[in-house]
N, C-alpha and C positions, 0 to 999 in steps of 0.2 A: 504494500500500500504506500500511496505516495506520502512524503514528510516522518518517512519511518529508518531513514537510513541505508534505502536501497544502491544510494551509490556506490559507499560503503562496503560493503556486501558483496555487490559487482567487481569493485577495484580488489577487492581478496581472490573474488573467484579466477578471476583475469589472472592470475599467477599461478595458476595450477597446468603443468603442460599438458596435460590429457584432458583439457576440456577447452574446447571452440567456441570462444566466444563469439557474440554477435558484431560487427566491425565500431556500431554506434549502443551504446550501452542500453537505449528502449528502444524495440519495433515493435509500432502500436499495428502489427497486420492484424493481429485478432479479434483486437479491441473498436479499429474504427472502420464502420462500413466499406468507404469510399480506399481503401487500403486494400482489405481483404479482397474486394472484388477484383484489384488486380492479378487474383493468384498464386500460386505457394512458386510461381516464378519471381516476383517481387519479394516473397523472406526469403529465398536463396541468394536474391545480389547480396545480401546482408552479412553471407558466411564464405570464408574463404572454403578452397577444398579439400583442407585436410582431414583425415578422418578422426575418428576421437566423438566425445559427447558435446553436443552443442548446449549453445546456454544462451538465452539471454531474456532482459529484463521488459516489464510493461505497465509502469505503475495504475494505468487503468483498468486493467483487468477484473483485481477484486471486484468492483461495482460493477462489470459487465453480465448485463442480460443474456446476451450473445456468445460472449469469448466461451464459456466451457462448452457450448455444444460443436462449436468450431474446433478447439483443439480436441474434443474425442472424436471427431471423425478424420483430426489429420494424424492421430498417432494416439491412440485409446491408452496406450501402455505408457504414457509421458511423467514425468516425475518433477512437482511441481512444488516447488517452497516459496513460504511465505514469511514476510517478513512486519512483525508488528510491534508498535510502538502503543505503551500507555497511552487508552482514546484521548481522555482530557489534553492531554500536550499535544499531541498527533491533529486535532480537532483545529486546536489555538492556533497553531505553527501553518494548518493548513490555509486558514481563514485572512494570515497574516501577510503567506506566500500571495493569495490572489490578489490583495488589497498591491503588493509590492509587484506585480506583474499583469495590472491590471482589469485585472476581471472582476474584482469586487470594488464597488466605490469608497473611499477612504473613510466617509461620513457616515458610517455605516455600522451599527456596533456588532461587536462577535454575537451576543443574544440576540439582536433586530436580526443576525442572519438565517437564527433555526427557523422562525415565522417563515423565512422566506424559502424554503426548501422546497417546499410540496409544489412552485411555481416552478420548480424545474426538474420535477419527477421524470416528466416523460420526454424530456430533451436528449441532446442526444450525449454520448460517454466524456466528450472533455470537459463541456459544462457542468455536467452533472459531478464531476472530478474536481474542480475548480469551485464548484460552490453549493455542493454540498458536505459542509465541514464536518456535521453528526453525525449525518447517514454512512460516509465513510469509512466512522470509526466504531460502525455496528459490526466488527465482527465476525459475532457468531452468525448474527443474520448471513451476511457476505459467504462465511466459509457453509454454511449448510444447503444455500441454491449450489457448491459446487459439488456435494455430497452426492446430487443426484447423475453426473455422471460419473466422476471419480472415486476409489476405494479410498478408505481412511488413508491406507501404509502408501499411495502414491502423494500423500501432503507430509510436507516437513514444516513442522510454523516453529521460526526463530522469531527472538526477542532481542528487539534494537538494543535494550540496556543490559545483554547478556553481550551481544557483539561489540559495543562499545570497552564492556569494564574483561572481558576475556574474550579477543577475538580467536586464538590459536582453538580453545575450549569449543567454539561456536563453530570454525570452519573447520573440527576433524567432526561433527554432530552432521555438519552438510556432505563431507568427504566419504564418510562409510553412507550415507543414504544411496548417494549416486553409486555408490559401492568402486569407487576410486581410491587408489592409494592416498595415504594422509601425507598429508606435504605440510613443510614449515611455512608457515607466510611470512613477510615481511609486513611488521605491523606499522598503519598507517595514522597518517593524521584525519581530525572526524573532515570529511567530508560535503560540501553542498553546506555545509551550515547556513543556516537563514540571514540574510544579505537584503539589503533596499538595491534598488536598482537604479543606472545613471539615467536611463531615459526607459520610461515606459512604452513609448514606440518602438523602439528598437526589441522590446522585450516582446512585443505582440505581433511585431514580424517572425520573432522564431520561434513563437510558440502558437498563435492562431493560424490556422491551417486557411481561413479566409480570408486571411489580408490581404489586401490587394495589392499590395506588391510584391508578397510571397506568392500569387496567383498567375504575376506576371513573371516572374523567375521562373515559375513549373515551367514552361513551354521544353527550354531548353534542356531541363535534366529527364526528359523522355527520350533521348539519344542518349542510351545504356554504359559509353565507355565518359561521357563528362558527369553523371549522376553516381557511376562508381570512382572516380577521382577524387569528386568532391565527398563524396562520403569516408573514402579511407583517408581523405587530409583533417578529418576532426573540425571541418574551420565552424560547423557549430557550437562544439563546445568551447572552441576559442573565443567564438561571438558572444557566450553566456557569461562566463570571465569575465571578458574584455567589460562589459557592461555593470557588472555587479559593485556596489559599494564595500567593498573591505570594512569590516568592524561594525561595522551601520546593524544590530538587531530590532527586538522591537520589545515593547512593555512588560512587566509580569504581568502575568492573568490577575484579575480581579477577584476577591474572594466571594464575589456575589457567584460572579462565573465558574468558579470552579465548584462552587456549592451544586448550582444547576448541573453542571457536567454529570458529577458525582452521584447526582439521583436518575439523572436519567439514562447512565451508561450501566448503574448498579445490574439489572435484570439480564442484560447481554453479557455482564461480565460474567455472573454467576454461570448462564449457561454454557460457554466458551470453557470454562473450567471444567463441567460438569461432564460435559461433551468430549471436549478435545485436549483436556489436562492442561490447558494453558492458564497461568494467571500471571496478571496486568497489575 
C-alpha cells in the first residue's frame, strides 16, 4: 500500500541477484485500465531477459477492484507481498502526500477528507488512491476481496516498522517465501520520506496520466526502442528528486484526529489480527 514504505522494500529487493526486477520500481499494468488493455506485451518492455523470478511493485493495487482477477488469470500461482504501515500514520502521510502533489486542496482538513470519500467510490484507481486516505488503510477489508482468488500461503504481509527497525530480519521473512537463497542486504537509508514539492505542476505532469502535456509526450514513446530508452535512463525518478523539497515535512496529527482514527480503524484492526495474524 502506498505511504507504507514500498520503496524501501523495492531498493532491498533490487539486490538480490536471483530476482528480476521491474526496470521502473511501479507498473500500474494491473491496476489501470487504459495500461492493461495494452497487453502483457507492454509488462514485458518492463523486464529485461534474464531468467530468474521477477518482481515488481504497484502501490494501487490493494484498492483495486480489478487487479486480483487480472493477475489470477495471468499467472494463478503468483506470490504476492504486502506491505503495511500502522492505518492512523499511513492515513495522515497519505492525505499529506496529495495535499503536496496536488490532488487534495491544501484548505482542506485530514477529517473534512473522510466526508468526502464516498464522492469518489466509484472513480477510477488513482483517485480513489490519492484520496481516499481511510479507505486505504482498511486493510482487512482490502486483503479479504483478494482472498477470493488467492490462497492464504501465496500472501506475505510485512510491517513497514519491522523493515525499518530490522531490515536483514524482514528481507530473509520475504527471501525463504519466494523460496530464494537468503542474501545479506546492504542496509539502507529510509527512503521516499514525505517531502513538499518545488512546483506542483511539475508534480502533476509525472504523476497525472491526463495532463496535457504528459498526453502530448505519449505520441512519441509509442515507437518501442525511445519508450525503452527513456525508461531504462530512470529520468523519472530523477524528475521526482529533482522536484522534491529536502527537509520540508509536515505537522503532527492532531489528537482530535488520531482519536477519530483510532475508533474507526479499531474493528478492521481486530479482524486483520484475527484473520491474518497481523497486528498494527
Amino acid at each position: 500500500m502506498g505511504r507504507c514504505g514500498t520503496t524501501s522494500l523495492s531498493e532491498y529487493i533490487k539486490q538480490h541477484p536471483d530476482i528480476n526486477c521491474s526496470s521502473v520500481k511501479e507498473v500500474h499494468y494491473f491496476s489501470i485500465e487504459e495500461l492493461f488493455e495494452r497487453g502483457d506485451s507492454y509488462l514485458a518492455e518492463h523486464f529485461n531477459n534474464r531468467s530468474g523470478i521477477t518482481s515488481m511493485a504497484d502501490t494501487y493495487l490493494l484498492l483495486s477492484k480489478e487487479g486480483p482477477a487480472r493477475i489470477h488469470a495471468h499467472n494463478p500461482n503468483i506470490k504476492i507481498t504486502v506491505l503495511l504501515r500502522e492505518p492512523t500514520s499511513r492515513a495522515y502521510s497519505n492525505y499529506h502526500y496529495s495535499i503536496n502533489n496536488g490532488y487534495e486542496r491544501k484548505d482542506v482538513t485530514f477529517l473534512e477528507t473522510f466526508q468526502n470519500e464516498s464522492d469518489y467510490s466509484e472513480e477510477g484507481i488513482i483517485l480513489r488512491n490519492n484520496l481516499c486516505h481511510f479507505e486505504g488503510s482498511l486493510y482487512f477489508k482490502q486483503l479479504s476481496f483478494w482472498l477470493n482468488y488467492f490462497k492464504p500461503d501465496q500472501l506475505l504481509i510485512l510491517k513497514t516498522q519491522d523493515l525499518k527497525d530490522d531490515p536483514q530480519l524482514t528481507m530473509n521473512k520475504f527471501f525463504d517465501f519466494l523460496e530464494v537463497d537468503r542474501f545479506k542486504v546492504r542496509i539502507l537509508e529510509a527512503q521516499n520520506i514525505a517531502k513538499k514539492v518545488r512546483s506542483k505542476s511539475i508534480q502533476q505532469f509525472l504523476l497525472n496520466r491526463n495532463h496535457w502535456l504528459r498526453k502530448t509526450v505519449r505520441a512519441p514513446l509509442k515507437i518501442k526502442w525511445i519508450k525503452g530508452a527513456i525508461i531504462k535512463s530512470g529520468v523519472n525518478d530523477k524528475l521526482h528528486q529533482f522536484n522534491a523539497k529536502k527537509g520540508e515535512g509536515y505537522r503532527p496529527i492532531l489528537e482530535e484526529e488520531a482519536k477519530f482514527c483510532a475508533d474507526y480503524f479499531e474493528e478492521d484492526l481486530r479482524l486483520l489480527k484475527e484473520t491474518f495474524g497481523i497486528s498494527l
